[in-house]
VOGU-3710 file (C-alpha; in Angstrom, 3 decimals, decimal comma):
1> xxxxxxxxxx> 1,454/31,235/21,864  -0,377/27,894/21,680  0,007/25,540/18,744  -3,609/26,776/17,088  -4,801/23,450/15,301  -7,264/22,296/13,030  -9,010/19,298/13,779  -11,702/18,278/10,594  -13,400/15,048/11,586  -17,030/14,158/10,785
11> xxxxxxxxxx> -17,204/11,223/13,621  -18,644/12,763/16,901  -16,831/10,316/19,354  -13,575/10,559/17,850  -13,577/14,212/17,108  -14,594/14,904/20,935  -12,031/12,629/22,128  -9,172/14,317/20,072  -10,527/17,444/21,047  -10,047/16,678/24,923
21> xxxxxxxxxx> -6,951/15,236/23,633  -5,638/18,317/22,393  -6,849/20,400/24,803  -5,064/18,644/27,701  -1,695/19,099/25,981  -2,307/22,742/25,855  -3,357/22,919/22,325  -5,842/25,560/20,923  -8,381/23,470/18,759  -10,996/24,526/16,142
31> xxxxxxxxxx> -13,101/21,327/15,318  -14,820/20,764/12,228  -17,408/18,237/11,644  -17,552/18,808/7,958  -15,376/19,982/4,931  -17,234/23,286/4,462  -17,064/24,189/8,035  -13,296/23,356/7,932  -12,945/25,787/4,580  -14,362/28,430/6,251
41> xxxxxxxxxx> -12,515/28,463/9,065  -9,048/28,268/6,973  -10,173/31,145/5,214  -10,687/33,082/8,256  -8,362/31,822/10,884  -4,512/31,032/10,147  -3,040/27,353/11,649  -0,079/25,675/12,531  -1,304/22,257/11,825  -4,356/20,752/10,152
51> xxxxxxxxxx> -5,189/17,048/10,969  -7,973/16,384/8,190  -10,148/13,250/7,766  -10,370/12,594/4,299  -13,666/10,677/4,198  -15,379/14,394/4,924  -19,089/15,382/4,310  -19,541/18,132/2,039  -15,855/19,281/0,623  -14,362/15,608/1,297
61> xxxxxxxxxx> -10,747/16,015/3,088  -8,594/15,645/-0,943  -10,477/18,499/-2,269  -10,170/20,614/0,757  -6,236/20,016/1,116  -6,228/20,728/-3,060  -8,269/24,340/-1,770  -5,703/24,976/0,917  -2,421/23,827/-0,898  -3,352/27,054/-3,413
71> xxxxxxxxxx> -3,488/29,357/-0,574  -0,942/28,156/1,983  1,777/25,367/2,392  0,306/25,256/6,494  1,580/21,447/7,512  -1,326/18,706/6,776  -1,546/14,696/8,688  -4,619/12,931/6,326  -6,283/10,994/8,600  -8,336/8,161/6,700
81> xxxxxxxxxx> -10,081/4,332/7,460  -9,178/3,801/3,532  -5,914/1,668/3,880  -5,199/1,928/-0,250  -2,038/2,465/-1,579  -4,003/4,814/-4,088  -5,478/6,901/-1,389  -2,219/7,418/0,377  -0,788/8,089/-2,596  -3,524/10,784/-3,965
91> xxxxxxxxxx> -2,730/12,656/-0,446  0,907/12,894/-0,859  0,958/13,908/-4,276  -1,687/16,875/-3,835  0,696/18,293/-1,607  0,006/16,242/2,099  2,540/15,907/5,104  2,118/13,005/6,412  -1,192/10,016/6,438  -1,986/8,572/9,544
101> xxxxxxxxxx> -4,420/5,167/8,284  -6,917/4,620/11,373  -7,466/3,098/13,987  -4,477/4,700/15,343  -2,966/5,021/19,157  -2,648/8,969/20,452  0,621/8,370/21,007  1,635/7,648/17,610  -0,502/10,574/16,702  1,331/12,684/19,157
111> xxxxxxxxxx> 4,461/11,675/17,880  3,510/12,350/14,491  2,452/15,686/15,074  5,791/16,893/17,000  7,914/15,577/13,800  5,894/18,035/11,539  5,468/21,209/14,009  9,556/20,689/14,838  9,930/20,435/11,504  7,689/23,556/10,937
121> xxxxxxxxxx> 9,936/25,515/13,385  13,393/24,263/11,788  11,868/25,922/8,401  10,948/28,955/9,481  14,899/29,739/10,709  15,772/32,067/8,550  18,672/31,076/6,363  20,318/32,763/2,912  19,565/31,638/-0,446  21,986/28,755/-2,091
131> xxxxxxxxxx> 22,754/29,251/-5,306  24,306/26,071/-7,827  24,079/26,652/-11,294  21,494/29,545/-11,731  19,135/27,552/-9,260  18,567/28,821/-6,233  17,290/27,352/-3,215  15,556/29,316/-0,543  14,607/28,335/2,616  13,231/31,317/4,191
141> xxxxxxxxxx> 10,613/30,784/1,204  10,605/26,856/1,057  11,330/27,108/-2,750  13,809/26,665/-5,840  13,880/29,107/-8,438  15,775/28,856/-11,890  16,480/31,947/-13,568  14,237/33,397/-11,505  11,324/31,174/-12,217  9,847/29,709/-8,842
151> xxxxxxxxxx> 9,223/25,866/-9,026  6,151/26,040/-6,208  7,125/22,774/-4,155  5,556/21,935/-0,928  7,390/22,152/2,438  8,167/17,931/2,228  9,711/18,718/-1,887  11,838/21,298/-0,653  13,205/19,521/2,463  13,934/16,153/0,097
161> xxxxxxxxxx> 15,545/18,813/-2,623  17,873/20,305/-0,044  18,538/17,312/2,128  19,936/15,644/-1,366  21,691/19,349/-2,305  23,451/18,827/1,076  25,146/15,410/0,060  26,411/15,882/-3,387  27,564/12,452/-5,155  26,417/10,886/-2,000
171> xxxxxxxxxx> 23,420/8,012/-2,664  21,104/8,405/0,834  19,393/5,669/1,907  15,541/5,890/2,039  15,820/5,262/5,682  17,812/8,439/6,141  15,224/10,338/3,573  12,076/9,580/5,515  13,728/10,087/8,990  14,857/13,857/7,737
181> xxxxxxxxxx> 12,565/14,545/5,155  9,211/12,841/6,285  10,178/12,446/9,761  9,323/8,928/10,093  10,330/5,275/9,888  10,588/3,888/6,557  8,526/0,708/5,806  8,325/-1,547/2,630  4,603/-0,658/1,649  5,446/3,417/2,250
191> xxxxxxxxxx> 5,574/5,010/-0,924  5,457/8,669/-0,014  9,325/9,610/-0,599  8,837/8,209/-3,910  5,594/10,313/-4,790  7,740/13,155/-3,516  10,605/12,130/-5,930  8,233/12,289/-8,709  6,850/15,437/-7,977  9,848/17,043/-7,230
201> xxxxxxxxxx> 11,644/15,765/-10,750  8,570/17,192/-12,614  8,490/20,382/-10,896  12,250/20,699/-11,404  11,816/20,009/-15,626  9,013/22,803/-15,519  11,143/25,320/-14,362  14,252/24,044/-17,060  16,413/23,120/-14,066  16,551/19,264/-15,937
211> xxxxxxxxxx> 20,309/19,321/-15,146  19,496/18,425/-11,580  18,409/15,091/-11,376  17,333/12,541/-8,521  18,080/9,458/-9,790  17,786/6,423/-8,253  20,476/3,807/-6,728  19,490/0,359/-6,672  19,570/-1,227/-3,570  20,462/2,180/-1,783
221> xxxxxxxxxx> 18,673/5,320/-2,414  18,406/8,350/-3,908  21,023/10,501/-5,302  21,154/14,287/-6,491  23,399/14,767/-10,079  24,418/17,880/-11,546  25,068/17,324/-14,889  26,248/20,556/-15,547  29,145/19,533/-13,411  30,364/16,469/-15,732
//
């Protein structure tokens, strides 16, 4: 079957040009114009990617993605003209993908949306539980569990959780971390890994799983600690 995407973009021009777009790669499309026409359709349809303008009429794009992220962890690219750090920010943290800032070129766009539908597909292999110290990561369920308490992360804090699980004692470089986790190329001004670390170390403390800890390595990265094991 055809990648079924959602496309929720209030400018006429640009939403008919991605359309075609989308449509000539052999994409199936539903296109929104505002944020209750997008709602509806999530509630009716299912999606393998939503690409959602944030600046949206009606349910603007944040409280839309805050709508979906309580119903399904389907992979979300913010699109937005706002080029704050804040805004990028807000997006990551209420559980987005990946923000494209506009203007942007279709072929970055392209190559933006491949990363998170391989990444998709690589997610949905099925694989068995890990288990380290009564915490349990799943992937077939993109989730950790502690004593059987489920921690809720998003597909990006469970792919940063397990990427680090893989490498114990081993600092990885942001570089590495947004190449396999994000899927992109790290830059300077990016702060979404870092959003994800926080996220990821607060979700972790809810669930009483403190003795795993992503701490930081100046100069180098990000490293995952068992303290249990010291």
């Amino acid at each position: 079957m055809p990648t079924h995407l959602l496309l929720a973009e209030d400018d006429t021009h640009l939403r008919q040009d991605l359309e075609r777009h989308f449509i000539h790669r052999g994409l199936r499309v539903h296109a929104c114009a505002t944020g209750t026409q997008a709602l509806n359709a999530m509630q009716q349809q299912r999606f393998d990617l939503v690409l959602l303008d944030i600046m949206l009429p009606g349910i603007d794009g944040l409280s839309l993605l805050d709508q979906l992220r309580r119903q399904q962890a389907v992979p979300v690219m913010l699109m937005s003209a706002l080029g704050a750090e804040q805004d990028r920010i807000s997006g990551f943290t209420r559980g987005a993908d990946d923000y494209l800032p506009k203007p942007f070129s279709l072929a970055e766009l392209d190559a933006r949306m491949d990363a998170l539908l391989r990444r998709v597909a690589l997610d949905r292999q099925p694989a068995q539980p890990r288990s380290d110290s009564s915490v349990t990561l799943d992937a077939s369920r993109q989730d950790v569990s502690h004593h059987g308490q489920d921690a809720g992360l998003t597909g990006s804090e469970f792919r940063l959780l397990a990427t680090l699980h893989a490498h114990p004692g081993e600092a990885l470089s942001k570089a590495f971390l947004y190449q396999t986790v994000l899927h992109r190329a790290y830059t300077r001004l990016d702060r979404g890994l870092d959003v994800h670390v926080c996220n990821l170390r607060r979700k972790l403390a809810d669930i009483g799983a403190q003795h795993l800890q992503i701490q930081a390595v100046r100069g180098q990265g990000y490293i995952l600690v068992n303290t249990e094991n010291r």
